[in-house]
C-alpha positions as CSV (number, residue, x, y, z in Angstrom):
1,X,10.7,14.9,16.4
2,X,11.5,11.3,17.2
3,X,13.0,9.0,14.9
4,X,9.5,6.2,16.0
5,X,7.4,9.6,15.4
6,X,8.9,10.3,12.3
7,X,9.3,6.8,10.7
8,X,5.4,6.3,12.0
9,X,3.9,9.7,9.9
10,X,6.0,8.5,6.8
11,X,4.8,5.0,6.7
12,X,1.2,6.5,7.0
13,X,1.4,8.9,4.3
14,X,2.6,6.2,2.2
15,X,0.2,3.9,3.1
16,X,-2.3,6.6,2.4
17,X,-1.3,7.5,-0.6
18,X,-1.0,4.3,-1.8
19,X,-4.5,2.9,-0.7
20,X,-6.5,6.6,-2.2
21,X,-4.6,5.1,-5.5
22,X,-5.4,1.8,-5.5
23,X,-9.0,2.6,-4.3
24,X,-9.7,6.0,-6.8
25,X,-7.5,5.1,-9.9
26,X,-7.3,1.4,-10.4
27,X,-5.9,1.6,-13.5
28,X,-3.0,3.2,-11.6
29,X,-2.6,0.1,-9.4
30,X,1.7,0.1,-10.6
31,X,1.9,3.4,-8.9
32,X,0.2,2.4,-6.0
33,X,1.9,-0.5,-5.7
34,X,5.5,1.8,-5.9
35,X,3.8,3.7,-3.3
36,X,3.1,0.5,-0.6
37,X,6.9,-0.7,-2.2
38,X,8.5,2.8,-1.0
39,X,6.6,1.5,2.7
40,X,7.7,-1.7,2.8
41,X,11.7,0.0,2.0
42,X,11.3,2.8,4.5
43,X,10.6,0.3,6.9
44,X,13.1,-1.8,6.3
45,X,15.8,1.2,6.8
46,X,14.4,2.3,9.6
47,X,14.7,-0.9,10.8
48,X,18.1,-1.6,10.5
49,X,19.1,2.6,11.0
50,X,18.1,1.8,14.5
């Protein structure tokens, strides 16, 4: 698997995971908002891996 497939089908699952948080639990919003974190760090180091 490609590094662009792979870093793609992370940042989705966190991004998934974080919205069905945010959207079913919003008293968990802090855990969602570790999850859409985590997304915004992946990218990052993907970024700069590359």
């Amino acid at each position: 698997m490609g590094t662009d497939l792979t870093a793609l089908l992370l940042s989705s699952v966190f991004l998934g995971v974080g919205f069905i948080i945010a959207k079913y639990f919003p008293e968990a919003s802090l855990l969602a908002g570790v999850f859409l974190v985590g997304l915004a760090i992946l990218n990052i180091a993907l970024f700069f891996a590359t």
